[in-house]
Backbone of each chain as ProteinMPNN parsed JSONL, in Angstrom:
{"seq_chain_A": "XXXXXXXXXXXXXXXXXXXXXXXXXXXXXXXXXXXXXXXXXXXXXXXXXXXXXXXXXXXXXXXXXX", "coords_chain_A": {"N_chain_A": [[19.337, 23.618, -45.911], [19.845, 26.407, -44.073], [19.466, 27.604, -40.542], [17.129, 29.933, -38.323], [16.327, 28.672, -35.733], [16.378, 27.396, -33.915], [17.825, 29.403, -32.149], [16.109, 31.606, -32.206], [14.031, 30.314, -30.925], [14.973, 30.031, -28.021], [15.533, 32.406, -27.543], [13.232, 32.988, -27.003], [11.822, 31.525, -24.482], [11.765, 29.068, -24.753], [10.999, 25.723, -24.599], [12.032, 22.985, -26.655], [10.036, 20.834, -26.463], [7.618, 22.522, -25.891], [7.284, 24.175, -28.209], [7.078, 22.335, -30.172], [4.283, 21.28, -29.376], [3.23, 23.41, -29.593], [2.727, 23.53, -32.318], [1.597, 21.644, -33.342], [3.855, 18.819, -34.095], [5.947, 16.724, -33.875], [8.397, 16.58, -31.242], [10.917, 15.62, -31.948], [10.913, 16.667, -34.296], [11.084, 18.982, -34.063], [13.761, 19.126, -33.364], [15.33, 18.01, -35.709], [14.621, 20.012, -37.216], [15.934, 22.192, -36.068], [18.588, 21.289, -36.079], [19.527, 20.932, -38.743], [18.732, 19.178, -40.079], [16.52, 18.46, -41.679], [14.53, 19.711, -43.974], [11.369, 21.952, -43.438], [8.421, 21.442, -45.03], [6.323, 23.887, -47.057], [4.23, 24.276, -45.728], [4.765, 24.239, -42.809], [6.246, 25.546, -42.273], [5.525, 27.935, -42.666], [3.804, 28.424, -40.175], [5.64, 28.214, -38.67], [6.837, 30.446, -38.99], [4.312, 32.376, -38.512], [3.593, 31.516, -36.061], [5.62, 32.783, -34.425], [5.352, 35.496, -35.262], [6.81, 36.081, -37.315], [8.481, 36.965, -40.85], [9.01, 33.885, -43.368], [11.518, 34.358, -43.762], [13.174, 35.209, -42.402], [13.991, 33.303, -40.768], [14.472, 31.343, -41.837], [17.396, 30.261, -43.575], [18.125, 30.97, -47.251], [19.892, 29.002, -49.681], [21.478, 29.329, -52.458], [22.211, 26.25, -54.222], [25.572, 25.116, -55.37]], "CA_chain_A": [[18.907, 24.99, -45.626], [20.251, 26.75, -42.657], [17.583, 28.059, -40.189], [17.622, 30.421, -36.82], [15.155, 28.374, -35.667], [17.087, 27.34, -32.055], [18.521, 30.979, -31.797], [14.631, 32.07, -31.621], [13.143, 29.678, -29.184], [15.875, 30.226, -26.948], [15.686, 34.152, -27.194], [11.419, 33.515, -26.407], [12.434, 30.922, -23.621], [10.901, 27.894, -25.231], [11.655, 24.658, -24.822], [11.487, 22.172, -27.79], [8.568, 20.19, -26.031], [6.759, 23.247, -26.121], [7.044, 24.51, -29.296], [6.538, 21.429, -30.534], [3.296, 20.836, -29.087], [2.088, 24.898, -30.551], [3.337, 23.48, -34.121], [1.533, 20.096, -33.56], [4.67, 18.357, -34.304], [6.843, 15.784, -32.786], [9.466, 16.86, -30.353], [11.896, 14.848, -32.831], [10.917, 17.251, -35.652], [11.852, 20.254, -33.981], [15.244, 19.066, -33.148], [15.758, 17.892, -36.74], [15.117, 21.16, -37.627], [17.188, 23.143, -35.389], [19.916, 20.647, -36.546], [19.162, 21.521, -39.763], [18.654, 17.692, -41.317], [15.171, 18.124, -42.183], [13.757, 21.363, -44.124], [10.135, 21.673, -43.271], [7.308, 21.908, -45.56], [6.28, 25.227, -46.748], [3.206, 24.738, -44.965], [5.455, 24.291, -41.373], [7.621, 27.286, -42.598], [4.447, 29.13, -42.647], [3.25, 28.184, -39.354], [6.463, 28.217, -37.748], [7.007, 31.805, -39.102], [3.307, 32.763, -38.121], [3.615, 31.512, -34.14], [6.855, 33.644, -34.25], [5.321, 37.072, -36.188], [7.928, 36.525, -38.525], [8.346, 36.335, -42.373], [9.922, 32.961, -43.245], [12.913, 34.454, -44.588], [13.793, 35.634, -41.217], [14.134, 32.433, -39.972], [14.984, 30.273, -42.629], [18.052, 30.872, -44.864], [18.064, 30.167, -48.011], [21.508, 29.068, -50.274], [21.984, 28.278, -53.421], [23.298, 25.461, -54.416], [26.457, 25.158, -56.815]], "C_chain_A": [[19.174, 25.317, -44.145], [18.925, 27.749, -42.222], [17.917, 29.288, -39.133], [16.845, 30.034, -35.807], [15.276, 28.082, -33.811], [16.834, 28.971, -31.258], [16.738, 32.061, -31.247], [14.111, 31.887, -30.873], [13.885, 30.223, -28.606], [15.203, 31.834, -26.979], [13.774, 34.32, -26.592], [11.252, 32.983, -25.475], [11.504, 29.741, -23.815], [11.683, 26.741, -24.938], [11.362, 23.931, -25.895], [10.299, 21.374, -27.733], [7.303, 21.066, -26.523], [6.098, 24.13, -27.25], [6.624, 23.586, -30.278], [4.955, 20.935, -30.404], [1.902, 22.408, -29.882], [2.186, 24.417, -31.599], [2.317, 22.23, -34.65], [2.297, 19.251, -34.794], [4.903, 17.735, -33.438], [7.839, 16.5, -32.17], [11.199, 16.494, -31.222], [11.904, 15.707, -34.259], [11.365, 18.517, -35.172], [13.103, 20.517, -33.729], [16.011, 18.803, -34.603], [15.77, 19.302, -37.602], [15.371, 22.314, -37.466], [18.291, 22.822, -35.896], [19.896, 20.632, -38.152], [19.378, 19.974, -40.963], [17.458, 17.787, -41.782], [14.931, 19.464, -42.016], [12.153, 20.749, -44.455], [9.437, 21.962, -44.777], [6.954, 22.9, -45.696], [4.751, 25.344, -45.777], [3.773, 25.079, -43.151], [5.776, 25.094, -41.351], [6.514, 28.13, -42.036], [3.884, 29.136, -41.172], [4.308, 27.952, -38.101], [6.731, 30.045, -37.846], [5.703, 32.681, -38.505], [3.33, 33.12, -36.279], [4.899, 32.766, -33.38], [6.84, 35.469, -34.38], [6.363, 37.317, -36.766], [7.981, 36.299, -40.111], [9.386, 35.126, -42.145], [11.056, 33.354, -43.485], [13.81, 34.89, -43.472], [14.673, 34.528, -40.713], [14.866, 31.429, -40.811], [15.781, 30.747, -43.65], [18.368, 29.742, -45.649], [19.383, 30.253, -48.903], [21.538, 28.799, -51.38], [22.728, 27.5, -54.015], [24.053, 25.187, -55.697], [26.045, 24.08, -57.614]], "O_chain_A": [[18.794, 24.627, -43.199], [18.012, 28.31, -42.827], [19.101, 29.626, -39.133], [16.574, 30.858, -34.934], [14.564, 28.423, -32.867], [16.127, 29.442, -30.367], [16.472, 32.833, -30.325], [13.623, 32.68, -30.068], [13.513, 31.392, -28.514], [14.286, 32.127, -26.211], [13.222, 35.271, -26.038], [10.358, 33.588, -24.884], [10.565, 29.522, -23.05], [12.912, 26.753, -25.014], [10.22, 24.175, -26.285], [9.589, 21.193, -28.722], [6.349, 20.696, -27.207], [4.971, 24.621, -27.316], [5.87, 23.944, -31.183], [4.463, 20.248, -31.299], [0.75, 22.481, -30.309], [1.417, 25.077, -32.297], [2.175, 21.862, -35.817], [1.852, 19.003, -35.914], [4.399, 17.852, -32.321], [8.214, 17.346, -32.981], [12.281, 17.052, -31.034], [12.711, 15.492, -35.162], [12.077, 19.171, -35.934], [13.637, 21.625, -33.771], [17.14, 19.267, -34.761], [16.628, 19.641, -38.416], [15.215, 23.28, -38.213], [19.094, 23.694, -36.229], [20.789, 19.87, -38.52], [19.895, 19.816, -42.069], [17.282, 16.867, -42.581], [14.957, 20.208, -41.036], [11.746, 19.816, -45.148], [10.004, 22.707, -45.576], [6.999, 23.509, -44.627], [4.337, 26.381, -45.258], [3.28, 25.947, -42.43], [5.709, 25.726, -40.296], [6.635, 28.893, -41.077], [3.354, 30.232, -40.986], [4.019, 27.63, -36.949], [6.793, 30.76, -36.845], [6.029, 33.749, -37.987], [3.202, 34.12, -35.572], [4.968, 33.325, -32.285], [7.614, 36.339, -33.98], [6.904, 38.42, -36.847], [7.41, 35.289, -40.524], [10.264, 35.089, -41.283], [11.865, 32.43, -43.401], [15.035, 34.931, -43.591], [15.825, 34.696, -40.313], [15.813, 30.775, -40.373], [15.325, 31.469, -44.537], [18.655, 28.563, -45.44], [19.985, 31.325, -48.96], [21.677, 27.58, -51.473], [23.85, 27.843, -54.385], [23.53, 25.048, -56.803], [26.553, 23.904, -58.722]]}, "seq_chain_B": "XXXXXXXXXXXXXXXXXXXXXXXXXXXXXXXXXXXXXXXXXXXXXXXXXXXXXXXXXXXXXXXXXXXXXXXXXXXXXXXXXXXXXXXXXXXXXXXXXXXXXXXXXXXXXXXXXXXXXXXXXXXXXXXXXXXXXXXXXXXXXXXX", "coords_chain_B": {"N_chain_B": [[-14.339, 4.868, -30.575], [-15.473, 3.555, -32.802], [-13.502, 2.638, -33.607], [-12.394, 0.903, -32.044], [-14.278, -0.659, -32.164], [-14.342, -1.719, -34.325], [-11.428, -2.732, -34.379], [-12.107, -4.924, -32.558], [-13.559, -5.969, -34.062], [-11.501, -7.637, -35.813], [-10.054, -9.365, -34.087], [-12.141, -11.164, -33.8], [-12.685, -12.472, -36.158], [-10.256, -13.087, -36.79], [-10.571, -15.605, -34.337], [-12.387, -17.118, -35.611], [-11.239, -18.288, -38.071], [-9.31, -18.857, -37.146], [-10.942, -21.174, -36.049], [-12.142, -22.301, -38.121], [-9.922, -23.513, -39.209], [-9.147, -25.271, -37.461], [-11.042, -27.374, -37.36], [-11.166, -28.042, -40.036], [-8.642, -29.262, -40.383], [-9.112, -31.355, -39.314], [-8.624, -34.799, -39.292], [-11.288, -36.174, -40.061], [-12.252, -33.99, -42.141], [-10.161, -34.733, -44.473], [-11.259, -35.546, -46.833], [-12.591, -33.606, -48.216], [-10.561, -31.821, -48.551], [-9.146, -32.437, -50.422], [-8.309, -31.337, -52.863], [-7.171, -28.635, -51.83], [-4.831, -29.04, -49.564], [-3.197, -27.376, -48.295], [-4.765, -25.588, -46.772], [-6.082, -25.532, -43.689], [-3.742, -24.675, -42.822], [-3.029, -22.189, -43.506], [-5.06, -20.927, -42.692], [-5.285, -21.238, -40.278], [-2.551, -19.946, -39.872], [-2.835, -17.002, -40.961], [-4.843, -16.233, -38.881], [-4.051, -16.246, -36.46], [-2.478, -13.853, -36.992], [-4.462, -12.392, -36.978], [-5.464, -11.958, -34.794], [-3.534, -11.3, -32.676], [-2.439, -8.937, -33.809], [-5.271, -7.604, -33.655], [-5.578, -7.595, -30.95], [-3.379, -6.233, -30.255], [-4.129, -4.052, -31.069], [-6.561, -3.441, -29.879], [-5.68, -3.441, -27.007], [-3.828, -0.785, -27.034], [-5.513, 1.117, -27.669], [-7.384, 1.346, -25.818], [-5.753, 1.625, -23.625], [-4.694, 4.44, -25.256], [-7.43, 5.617, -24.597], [-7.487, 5.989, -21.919], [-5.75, 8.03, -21.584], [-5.082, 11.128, -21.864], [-3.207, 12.755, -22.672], [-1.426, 11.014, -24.004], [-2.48, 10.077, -25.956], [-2.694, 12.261, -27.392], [-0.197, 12.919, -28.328], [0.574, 10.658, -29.803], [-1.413, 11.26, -31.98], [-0.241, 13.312, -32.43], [2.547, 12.569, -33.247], [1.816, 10.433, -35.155], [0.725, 12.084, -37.591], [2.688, 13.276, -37.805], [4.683, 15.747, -40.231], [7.166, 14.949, -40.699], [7.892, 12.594, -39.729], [5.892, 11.031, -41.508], [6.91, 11.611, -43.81], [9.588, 10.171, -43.618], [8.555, 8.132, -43.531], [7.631, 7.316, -46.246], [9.477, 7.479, -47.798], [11.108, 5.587, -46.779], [9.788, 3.305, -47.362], [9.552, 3.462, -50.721], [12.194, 3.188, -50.485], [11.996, 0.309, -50.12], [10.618, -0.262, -51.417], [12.03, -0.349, -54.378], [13.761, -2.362, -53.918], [12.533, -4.645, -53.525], [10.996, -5.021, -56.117], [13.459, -5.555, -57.469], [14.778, -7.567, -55.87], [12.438, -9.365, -56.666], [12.654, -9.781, -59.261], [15.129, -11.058, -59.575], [14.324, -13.374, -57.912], [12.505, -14.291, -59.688], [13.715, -15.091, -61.953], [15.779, -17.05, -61.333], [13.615, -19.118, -60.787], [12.984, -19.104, -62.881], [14.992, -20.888, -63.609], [15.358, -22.52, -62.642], [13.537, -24.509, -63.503], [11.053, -24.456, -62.542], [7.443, -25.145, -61.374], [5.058, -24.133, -64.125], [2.387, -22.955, -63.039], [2.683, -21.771, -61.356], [4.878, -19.857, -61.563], [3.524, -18.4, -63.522], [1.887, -17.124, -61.752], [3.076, -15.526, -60.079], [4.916, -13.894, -61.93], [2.757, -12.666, -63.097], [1.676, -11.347, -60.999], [4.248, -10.156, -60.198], [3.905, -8.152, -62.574], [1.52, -6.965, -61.891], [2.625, -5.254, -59.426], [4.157, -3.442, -60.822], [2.568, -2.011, -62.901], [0.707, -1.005, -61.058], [2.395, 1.148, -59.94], [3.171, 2.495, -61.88], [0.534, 3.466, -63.089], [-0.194, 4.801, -60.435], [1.684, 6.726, -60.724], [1.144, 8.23, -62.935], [-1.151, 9.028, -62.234], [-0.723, 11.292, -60.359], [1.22, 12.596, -61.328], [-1.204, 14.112, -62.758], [-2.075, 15.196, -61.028], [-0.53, 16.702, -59.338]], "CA_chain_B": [[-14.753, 3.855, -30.297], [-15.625, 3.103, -34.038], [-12.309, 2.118, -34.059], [-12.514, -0.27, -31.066], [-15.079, -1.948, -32.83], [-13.226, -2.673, -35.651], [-10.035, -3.918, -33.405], [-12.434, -6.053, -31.988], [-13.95, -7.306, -35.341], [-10.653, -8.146, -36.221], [-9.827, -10.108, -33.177], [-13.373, -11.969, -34.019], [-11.983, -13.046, -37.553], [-9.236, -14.088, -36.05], [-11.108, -16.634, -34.11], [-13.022, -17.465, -36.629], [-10.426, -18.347, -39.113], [-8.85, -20.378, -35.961], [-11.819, -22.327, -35.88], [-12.429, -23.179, -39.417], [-8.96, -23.823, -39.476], [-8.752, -26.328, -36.969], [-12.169, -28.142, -37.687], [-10.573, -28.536, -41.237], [-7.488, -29.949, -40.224], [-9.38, -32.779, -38.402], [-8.677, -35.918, -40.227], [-12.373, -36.451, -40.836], [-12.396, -33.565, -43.242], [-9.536, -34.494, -45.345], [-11.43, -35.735, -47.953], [-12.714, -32.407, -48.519], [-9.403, -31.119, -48.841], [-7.903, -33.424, -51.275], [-7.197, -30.237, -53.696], [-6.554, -27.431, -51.043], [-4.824, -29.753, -48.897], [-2.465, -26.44, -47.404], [-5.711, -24.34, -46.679], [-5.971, -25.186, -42.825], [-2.937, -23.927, -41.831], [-3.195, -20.953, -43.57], [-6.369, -20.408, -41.712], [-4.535, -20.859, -38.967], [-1.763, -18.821, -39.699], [-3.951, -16.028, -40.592], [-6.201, -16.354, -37.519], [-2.725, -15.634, -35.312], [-1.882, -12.87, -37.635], [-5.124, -11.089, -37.151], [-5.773, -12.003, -33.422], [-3.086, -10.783, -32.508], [-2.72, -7.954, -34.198], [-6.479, -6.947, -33.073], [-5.532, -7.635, -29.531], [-2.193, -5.458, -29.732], [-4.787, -2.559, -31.563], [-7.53, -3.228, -29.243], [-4.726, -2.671, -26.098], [-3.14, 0.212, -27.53], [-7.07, 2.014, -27.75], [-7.701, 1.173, -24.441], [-4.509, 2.687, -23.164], [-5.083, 6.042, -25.315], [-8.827, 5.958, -24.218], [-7.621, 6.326, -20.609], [-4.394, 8.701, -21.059], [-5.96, 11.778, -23.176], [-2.14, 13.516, -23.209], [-0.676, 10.473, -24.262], [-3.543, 10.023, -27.193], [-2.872, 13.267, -28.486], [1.575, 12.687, -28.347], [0.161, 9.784, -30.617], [-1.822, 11.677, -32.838], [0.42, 14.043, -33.239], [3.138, 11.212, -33.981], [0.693, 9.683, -36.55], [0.437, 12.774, -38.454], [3.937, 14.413, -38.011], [5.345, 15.623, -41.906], [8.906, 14.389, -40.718], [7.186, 10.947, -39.617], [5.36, 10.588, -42.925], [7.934, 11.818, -45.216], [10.321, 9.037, -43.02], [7.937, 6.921, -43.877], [7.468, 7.161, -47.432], [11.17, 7.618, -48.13], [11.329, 3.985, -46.44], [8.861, 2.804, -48.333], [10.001, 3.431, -51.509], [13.423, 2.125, -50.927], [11.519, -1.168, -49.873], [9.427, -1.026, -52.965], [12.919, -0.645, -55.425], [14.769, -3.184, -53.374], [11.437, -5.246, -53.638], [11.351, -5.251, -57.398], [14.929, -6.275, -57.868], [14.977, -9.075, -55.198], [11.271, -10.411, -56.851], [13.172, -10.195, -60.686], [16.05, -12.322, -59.144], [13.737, -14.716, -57.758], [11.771, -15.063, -61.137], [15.019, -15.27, -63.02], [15.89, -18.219, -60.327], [12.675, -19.929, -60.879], [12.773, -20.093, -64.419], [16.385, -21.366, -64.624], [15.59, -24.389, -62.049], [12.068, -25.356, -63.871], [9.316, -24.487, -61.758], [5.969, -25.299, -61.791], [4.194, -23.36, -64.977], [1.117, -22.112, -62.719], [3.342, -20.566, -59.835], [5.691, -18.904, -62.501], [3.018, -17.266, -64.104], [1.501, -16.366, -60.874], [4.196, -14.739, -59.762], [5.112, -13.178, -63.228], [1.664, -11.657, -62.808], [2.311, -10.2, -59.31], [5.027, -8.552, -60.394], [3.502, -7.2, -63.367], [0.817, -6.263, -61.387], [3.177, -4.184, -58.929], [4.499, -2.276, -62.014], [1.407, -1.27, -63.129], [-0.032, -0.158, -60.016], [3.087, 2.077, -59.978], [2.621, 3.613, -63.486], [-0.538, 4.08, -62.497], [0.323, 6.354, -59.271], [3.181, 7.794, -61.1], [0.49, 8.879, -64.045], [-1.877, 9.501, -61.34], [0.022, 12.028, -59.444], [1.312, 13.89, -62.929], [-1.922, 14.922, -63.128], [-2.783, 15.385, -59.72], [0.544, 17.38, -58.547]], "C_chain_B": [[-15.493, 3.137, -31.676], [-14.358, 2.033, -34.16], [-11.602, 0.879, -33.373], [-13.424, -1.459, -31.818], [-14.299, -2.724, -33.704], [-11.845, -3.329, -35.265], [-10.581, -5.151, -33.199], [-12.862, -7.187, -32.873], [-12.735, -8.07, -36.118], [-10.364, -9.174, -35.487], [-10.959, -11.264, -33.321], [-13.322, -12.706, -35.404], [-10.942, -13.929, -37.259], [-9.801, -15.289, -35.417], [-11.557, -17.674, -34.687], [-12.467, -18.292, -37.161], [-9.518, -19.326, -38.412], [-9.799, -21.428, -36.4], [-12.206, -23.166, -36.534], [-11.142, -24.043, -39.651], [-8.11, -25.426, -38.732], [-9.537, -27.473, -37.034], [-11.728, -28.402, -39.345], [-9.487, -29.204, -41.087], [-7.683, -31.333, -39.944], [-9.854, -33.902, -39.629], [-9.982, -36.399, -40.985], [-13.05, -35.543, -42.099], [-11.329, -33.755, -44.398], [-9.945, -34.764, -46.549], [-11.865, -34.123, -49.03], [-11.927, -31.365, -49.215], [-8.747, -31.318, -49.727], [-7.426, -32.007, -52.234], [-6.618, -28.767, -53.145], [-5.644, -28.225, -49.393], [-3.724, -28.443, -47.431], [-3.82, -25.513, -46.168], [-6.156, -24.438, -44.635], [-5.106, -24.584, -42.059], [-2.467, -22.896, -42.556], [-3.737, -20.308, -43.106], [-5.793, -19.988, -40.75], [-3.527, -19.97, -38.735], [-2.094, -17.471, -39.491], [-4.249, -15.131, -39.731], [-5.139, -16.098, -36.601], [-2.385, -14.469, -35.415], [-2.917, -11.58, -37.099], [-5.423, -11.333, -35.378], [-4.749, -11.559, -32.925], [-2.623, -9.462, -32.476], [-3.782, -7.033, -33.857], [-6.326, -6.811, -31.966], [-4.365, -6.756, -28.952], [-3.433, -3.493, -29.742], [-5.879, -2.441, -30.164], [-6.892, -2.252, -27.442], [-4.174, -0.895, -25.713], [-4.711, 1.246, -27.131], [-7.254, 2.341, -26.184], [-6.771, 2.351, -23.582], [-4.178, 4.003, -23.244], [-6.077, 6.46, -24.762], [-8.544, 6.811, -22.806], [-6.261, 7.512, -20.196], [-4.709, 9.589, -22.169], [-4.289, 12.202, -23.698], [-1.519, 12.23, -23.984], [-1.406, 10.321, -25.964], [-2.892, 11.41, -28.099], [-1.341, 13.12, -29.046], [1.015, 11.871, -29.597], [-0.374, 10.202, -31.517], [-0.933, 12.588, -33.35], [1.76, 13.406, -34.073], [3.05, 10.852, -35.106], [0.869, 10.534, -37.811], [1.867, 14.028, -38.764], [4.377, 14.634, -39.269], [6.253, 15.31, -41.979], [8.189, 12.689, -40.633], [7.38, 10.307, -40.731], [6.396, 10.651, -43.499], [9.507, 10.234, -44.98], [10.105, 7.559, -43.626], [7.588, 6.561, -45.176], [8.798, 6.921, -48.109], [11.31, 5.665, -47.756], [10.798, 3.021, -47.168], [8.903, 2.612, -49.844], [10.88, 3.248, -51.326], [13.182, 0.608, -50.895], [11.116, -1.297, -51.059], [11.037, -0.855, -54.083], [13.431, -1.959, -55.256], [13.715, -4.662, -53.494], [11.136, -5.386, -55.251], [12.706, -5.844, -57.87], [15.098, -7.766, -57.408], [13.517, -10.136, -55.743], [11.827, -10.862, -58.328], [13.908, -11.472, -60.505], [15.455, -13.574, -59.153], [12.851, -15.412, -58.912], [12.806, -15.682, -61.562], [15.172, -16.83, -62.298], [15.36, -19.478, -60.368], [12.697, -20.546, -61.905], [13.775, -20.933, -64.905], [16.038, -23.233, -63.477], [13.806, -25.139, -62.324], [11.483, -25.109, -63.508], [8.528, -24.215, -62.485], [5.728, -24.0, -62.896], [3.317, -22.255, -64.076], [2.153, -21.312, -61.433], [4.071, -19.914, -60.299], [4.859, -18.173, -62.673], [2.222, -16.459, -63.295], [2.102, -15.525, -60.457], [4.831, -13.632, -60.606], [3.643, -12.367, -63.019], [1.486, -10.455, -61.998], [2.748, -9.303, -59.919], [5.191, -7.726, -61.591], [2.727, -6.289, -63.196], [0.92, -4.834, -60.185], [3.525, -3.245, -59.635], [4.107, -1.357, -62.196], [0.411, -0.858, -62.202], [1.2, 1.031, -59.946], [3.053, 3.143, -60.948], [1.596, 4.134, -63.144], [-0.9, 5.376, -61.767], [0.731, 7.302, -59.966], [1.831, 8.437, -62.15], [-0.878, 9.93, -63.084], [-1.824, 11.308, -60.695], [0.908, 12.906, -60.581], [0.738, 14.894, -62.815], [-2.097, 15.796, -61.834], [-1.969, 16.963, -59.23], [1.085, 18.554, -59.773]], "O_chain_B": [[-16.099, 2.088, -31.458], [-14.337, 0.92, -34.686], [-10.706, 0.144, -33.785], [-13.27, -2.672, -31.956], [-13.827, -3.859, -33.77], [-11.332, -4.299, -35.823], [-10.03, -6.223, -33.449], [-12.773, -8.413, -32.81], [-12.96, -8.975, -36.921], [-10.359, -10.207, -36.157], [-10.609, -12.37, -32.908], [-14.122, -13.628, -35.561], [-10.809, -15.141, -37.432], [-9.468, -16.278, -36.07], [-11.296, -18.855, -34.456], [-12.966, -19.397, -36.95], [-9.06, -20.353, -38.911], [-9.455, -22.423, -37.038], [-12.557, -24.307, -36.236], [-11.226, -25.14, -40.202], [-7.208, -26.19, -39.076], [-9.003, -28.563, -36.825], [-12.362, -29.379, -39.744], [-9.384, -30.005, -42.016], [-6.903, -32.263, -40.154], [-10.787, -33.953, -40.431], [-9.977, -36.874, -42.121], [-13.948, -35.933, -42.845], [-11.486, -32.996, -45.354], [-9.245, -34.375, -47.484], [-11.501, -33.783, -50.155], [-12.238, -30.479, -50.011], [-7.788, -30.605, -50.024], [-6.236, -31.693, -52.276], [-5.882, -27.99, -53.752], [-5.962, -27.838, -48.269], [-3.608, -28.601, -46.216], [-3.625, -25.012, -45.06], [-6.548, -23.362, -44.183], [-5.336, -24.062, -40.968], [-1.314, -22.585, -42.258], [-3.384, -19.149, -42.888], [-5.685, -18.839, -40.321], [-3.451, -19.286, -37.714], [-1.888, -16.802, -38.479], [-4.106, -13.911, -39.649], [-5.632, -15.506, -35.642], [-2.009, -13.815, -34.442], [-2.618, -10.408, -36.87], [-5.629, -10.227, -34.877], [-5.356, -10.919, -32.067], [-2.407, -8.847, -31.432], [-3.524, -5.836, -33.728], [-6.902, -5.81, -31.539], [-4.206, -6.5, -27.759], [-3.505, -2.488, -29.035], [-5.939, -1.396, -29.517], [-7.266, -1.207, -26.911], [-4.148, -0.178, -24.712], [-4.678, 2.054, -26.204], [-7.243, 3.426, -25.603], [-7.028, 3.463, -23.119], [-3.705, 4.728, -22.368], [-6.018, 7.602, -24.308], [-9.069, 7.887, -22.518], [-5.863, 7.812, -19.071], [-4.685, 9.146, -23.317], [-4.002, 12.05, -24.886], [-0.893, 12.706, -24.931], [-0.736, 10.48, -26.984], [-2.696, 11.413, -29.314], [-1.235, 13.204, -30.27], [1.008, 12.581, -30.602], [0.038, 9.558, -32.482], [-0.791, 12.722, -34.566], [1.995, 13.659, -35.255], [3.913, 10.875, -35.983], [1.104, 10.019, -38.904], [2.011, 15.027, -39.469], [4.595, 13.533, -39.775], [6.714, 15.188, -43.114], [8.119, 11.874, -41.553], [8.246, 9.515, -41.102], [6.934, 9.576, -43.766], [10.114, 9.61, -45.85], [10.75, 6.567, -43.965], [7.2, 5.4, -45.306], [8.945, 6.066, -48.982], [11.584, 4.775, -48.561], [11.376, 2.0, -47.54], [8.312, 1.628, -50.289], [11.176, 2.752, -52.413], [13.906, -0.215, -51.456], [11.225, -2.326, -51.725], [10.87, -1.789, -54.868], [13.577, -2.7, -56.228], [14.299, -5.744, -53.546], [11.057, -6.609, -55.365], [12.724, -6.683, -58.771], [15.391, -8.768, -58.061], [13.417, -11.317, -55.409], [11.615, -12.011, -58.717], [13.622, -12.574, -60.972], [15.698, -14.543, -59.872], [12.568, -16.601, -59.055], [12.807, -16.912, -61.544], [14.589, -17.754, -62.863], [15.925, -20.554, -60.171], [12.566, -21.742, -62.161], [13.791, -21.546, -65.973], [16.361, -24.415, -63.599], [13.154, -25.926, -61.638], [10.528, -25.541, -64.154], [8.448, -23.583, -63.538], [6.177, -22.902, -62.566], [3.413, -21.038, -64.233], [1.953, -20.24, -60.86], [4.278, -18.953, -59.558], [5.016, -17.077, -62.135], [1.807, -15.366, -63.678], [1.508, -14.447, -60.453], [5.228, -12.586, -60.092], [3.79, -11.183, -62.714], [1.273, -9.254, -62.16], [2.306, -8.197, -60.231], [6.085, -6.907, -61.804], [2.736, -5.189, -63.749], [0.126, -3.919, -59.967], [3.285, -2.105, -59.237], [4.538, -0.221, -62.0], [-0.664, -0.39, -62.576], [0.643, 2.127, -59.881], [2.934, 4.359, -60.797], [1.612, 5.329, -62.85], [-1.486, 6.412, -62.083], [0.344, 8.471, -59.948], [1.67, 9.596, -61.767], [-1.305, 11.07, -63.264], [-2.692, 12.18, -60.662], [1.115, 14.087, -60.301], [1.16, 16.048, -62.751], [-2.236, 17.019, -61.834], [-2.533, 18.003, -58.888], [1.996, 19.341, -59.515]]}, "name": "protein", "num_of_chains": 2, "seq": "XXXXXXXXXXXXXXXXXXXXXXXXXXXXXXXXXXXXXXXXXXXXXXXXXXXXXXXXXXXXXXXXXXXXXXXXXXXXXXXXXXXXXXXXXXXXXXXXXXXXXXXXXXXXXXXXXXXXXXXXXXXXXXXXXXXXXXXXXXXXXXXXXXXXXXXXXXXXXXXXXXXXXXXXXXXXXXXXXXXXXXXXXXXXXXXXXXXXXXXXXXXXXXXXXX"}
């Protein structure tokens, strides 16, 4: 699942430490899913979309697969 | 500091389990021993396993006690859903790869004779891993 999840921090001037630490997450989980190897939990979705004021769908795209 | 305690009661087992272990070893109890004749240096093994272990946990406490940011990096660590899920994923490839390599070694056992009572101990085990799995798996049906 592709995300915009970088493209956001950056545009709010976050660093991954820091968003990491609002999410209580690891620093290692927010890079996995900027790099888009690891799709969160819908509870993270929800709480990553929340800290943001965004719906998840903003942020997280979804594909289906063939 | 609940949790110190219990490091420490571990580290106190550990001793323990030294002590019996080496006061059994001493030639004047072997009669004692004649049918557990392994059982001190299991003690002893043990008694390394958990003293150690208590003394890495007890460390570790200490170290968060006095570094609150570093305590919380750690908690949050502990409880990350990438962590866990890391960690379960690992876990279950251990537990397939762990059924296959314990079949082998039955299969192994039974073709070069062994002992009756350590076959069927073992045959037990890993009937008993099975069925703690069914279990879960039926568990977690309902549950999920």
């Amino acid at each position: 699942m592709k995300n915009r999840l970088e493209e956001i921090r950056k545009q709010r001037g976050l660093r991954q430490e820091e968003l990491a630490e609002a999410l209580l997450v690891s620093r290692q989980t927010v890079g996995s899913l900027e790099n888009g190897r690891y799709n969160p939990s819908i509870l993270l979705a929800f709480k990553i979309a929340r800290y943001f004021g965004m719906c998840i769908e903003d942020i997280f795209i979804y594909e289906e697969e063939n | 500091m609940k949790k110190q305690a219990f490091n420490i009661a571990i580290c106190a087992a550990g001793l323990v389990c030294m002590a019996i272990g080496i006061t059994l070893s001493a030639k004047e109890n072997a009669g004692v021993l004649k049918n557990i004749p392994h059982l001190p240096g299991l003690l002893t093994s043990l008694s390394f396993g958990a003293l150690f272990s208590g003394l890495r946990r007890v460390r570790r406490c200490r170290a968060l006690s006095k570094d609150p940011r570093a305590a919380k990096e750690f908690e949050i660590a502990a409880k990350d859903e990438r962590n866990a899920a890391i960690r379960d994923k690992a876990k279950a490839q251990a537990f397939d790869f762990m059924l296959a390599a314990y079949a082998a070694m039955l299969m192994l056992l039974l073709l070069t004779n062994a002992e009756t009572f350590a076959l069927g101990v073992l045959t037990i085990v890993y009937l008993l891993f099975i069925a703690i799995y069914v279990y879960c798996a039926s568990k977690y049906q309902k549950k999920m």
